[in-house]
C-alpha positions as CSV (number, residue, x, y, z in Angstrom):
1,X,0.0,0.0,0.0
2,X,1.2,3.5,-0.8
3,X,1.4,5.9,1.8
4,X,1.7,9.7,1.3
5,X,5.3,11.4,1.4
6,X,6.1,12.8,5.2
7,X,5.2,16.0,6.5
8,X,8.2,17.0,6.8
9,X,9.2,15.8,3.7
10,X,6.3,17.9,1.7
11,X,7.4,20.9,3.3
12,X,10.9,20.4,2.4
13,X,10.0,20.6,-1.1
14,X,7.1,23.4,-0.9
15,X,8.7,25.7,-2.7
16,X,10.0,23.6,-5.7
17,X,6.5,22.4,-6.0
18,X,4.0,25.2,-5.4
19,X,6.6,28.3,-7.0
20,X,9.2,26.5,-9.3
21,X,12.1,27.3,-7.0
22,X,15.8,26.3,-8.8
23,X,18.6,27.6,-8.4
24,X,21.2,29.7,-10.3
25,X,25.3,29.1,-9.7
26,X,27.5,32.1,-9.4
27,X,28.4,31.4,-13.7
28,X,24.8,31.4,-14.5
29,X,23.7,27.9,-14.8
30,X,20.2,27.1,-14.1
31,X,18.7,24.3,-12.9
32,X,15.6,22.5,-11.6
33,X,15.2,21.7,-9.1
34,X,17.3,23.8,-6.9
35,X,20.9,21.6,-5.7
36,X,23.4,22.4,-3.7
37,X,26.2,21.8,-6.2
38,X,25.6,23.3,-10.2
39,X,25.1,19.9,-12.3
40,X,26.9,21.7,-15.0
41,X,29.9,23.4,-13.6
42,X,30.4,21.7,-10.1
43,X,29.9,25.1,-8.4
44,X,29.0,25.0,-4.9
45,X,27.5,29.1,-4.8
46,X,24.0,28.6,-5.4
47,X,21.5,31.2,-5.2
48,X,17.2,30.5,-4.9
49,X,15.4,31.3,-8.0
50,X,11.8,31.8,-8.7
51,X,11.4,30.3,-12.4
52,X,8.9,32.0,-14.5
53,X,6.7,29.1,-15.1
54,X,6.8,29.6,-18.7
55,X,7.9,27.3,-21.6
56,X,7.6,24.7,-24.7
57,X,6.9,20.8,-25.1
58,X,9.9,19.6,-26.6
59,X,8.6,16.0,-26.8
60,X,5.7,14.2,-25.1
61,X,3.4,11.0,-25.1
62,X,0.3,10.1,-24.2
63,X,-0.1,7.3,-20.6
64,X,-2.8,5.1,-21.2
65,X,-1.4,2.3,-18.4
66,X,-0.6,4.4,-15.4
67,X,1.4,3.1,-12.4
68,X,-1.0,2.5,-9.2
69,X,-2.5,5.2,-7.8
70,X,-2.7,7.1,-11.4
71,X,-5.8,5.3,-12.8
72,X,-8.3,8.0,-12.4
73,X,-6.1,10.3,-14.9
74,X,-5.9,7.8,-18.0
75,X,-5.1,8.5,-20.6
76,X,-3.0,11.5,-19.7
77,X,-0.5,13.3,-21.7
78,X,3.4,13.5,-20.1
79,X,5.9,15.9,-22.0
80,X,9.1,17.2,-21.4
81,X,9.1,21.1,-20.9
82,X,11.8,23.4,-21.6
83,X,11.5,26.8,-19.2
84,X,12.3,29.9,-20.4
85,X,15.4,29.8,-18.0
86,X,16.3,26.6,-19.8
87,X,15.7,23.5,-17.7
88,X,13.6,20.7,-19.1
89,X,10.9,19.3,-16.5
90,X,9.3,16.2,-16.9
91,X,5.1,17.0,-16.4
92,X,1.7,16.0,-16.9
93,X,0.0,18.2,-19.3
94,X,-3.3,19.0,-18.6
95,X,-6.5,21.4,-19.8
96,X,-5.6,20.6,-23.5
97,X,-6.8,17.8,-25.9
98,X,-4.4,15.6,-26.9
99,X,-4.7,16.2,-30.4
100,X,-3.1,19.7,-30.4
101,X,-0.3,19.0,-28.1
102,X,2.6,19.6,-30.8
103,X,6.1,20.3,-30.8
104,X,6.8,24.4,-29.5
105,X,3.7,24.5,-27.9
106,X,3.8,27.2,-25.1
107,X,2.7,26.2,-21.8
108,X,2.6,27.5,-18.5
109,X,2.5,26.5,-15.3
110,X,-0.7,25.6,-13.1
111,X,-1.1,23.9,-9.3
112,X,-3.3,20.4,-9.7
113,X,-4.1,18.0,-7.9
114,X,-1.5,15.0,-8.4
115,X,-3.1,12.5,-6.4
116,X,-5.7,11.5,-3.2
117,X,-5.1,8.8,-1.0
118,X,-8.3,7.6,-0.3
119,X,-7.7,4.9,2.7
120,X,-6.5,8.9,5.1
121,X,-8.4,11.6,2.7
122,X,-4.6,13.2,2.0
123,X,-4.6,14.5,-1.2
124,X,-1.3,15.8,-2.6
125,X,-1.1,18.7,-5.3
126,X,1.7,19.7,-7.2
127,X,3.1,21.1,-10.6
128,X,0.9,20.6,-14.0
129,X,1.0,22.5,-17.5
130,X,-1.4,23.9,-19.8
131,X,-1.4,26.2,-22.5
132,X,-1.4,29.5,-21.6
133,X,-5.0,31.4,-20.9
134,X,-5.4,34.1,-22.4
């Protein structure tokens, strides 16, 4: 049986989940989410960044067989996201038909539900994107 993450756990990562907080090394690599040491230079000088929430699907399917937990959202579609900073994010899409997903598409960033564990009532929300509204 799943359980949901710890409490102290969920607050630990508040920040990278509800804002899109990375981080930015002292030559201007940016990354998500935020480490303690650059992935690309090995700098240790990190500073917090709020990411913009902003970017394109590079490349994406579509999950018809979900892992456990998951089955209430099938099919969904799952694409990797390039921000405008420049990291790429693994995420659900969501609020858009899967027929005009496409390559470049601009999306942006929207709070979601992720999951509800039904045996305690938790329910766990997290990072999604949609295209933009306008």
């Amino acid at each position: 049986m799943a359980r949901p993450m710890q409490v102290s756990r969920y607050w630990r990562h508040f920040h990278e989940k509800y804002m899109l907080i990375g981080g930015k090394c002292e030559n201007g690599h940016v990354h998500f989410p935020k480490r303690s040491v650059c992935p690309v230079c090995g700098s240790r000088e990190i500073e917090e960044i709020e990411l913009s929430g902003k970017g394109k699907v590079l490349s994406w399917t579509i999950v018809r067989n979900p892992p456990s937990g998951f089955e209430y959202y099938k099919p969904f579609p799952l694409a990797l996201v390039e921000l405008e900073e420049g990291p790429v994010v693994l995420t659900q899409l969501t609020d858009v038909d899967p027929e005009e997903i496409d390559f470049g598409m601009e999306v942006e960033v929207v709070t979601k539900k992720i999951r509800e564990f039904e045996e305690d009532g938790i329910i766990l929300y997290g990072y999604k994107f949609r295209p933009p509204v306008k």
